[in-house]
C-alpha positions as CSV (number, residue, x, y, z in Angstrom):
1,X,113.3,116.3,93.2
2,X,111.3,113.6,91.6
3,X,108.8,113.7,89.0
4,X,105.2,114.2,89.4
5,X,103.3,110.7,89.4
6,X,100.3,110.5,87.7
7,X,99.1,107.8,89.6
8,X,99.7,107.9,93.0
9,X,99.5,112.4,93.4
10,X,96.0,113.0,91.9
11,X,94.5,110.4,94.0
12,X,92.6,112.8,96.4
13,X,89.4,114.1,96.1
14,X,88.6,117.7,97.5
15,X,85.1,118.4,98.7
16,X,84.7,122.1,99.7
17,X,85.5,122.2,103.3
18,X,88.3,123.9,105.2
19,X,91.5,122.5,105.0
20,X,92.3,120.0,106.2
21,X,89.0,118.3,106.7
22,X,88.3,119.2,102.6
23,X,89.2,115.7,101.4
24,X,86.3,113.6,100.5
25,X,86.7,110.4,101.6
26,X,84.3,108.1,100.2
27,X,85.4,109.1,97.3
28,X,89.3,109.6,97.7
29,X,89.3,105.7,99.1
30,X,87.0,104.6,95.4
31,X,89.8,106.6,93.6
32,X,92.4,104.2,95.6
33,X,90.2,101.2,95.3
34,X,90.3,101.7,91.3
35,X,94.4,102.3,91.5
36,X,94.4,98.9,93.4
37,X,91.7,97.0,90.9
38,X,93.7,98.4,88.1
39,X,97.1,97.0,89.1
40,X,98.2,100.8,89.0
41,X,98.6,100.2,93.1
42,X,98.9,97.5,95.1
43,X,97.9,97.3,98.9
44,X,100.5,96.8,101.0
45,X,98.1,96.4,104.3
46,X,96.3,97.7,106.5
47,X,93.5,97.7,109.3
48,X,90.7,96.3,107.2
49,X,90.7,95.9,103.3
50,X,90.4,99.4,101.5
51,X,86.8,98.8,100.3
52,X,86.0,98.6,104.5
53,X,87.8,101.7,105.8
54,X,84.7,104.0,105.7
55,X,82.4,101.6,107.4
56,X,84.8,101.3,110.3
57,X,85.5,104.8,110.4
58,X,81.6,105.3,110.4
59,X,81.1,103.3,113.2
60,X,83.3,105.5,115.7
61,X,84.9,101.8,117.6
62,X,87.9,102.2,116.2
63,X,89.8,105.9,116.5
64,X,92.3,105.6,113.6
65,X,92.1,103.5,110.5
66,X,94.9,102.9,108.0
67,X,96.4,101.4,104.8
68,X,99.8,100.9,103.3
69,X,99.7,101.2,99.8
70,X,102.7,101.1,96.8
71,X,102.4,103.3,94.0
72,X,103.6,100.4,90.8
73,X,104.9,103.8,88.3
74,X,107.0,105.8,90.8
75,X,107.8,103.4,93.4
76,X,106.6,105.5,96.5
77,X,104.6,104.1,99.3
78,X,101.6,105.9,100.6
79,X,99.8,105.8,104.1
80,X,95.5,106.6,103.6
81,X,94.6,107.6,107.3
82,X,91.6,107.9,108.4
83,X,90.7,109.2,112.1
84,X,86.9,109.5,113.6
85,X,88.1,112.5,115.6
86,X,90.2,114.6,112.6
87,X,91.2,115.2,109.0
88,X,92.2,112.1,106.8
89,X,95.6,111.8,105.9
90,X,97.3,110.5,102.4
91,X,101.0,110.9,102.2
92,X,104.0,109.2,100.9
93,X,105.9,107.1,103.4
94,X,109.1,105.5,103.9
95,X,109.1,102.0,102.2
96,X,109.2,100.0,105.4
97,X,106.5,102.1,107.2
98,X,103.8,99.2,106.6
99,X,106.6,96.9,109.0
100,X,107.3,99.4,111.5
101,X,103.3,100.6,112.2
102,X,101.6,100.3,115.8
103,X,98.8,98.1,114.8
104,X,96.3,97.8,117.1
105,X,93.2,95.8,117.4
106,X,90.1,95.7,115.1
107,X,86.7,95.5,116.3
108,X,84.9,92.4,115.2
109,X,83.3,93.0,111.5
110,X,79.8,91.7,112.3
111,X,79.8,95.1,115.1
112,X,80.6,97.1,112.3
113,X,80.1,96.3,108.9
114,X,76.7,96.0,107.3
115,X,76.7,92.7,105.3
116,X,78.9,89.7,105.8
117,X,81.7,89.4,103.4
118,X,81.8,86.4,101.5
119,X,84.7,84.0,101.2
């Protein structure tokens, strides 16, 4: 059994809903976001950059949303899942899980997103 991570574990952030729709999102993806700004996680990939997850989701034209991210203290690799029909998912993954995902397509930004993202 391995060690708890301080990192990657205490990522989530619980609202007070029934599990296990009592993960906030908005929040739980910030709490990533700052891992990732920090150099405490990397992203591995995903649908859309991390900061853009909720916007899709939001828009209910995708049905599932994901990321791939690696954990730089324990090594793990976690999967952030986000579905417009159920509970977000964040769980620890096999390492080449980010190779051997369905990806399917995204919906154009500009049909989704508020603001253009600049380059």
């Amino acid at each position: 059994m391995t060690e708890a991570c301080e990192t990657c574990e205490p990522v989530v952030v619980r609202n007070n809903g029934r599990p296990p729709h009592d993960v906030d999102v908005a929040r739980t993806t910030d709490a990533l976001i700052r891992r990732v700004d920090s150099g405490r996680m990397r992203y591995l990939g995903g649908d859309v950059p991390l900061e853009d997850m909720v916007a899709l989701a939001k828009s209910d034209l995708k049905f599932t949303i994901v990321s791939y991210l690696a954990c730089e203290e324990c090594r793990r690799t976690w999967f952030w899942g986000l579905c417009i029909r159920g509970a977000p998912i964040y769980k620890p993954v096999a390492p080449d899980a980010p190779a051997l995902h369905p990806w399917s397509a995204v919906p154009p930004r500009e049909l989704w997103a508020g603001e253009p993202r600049g380059e």
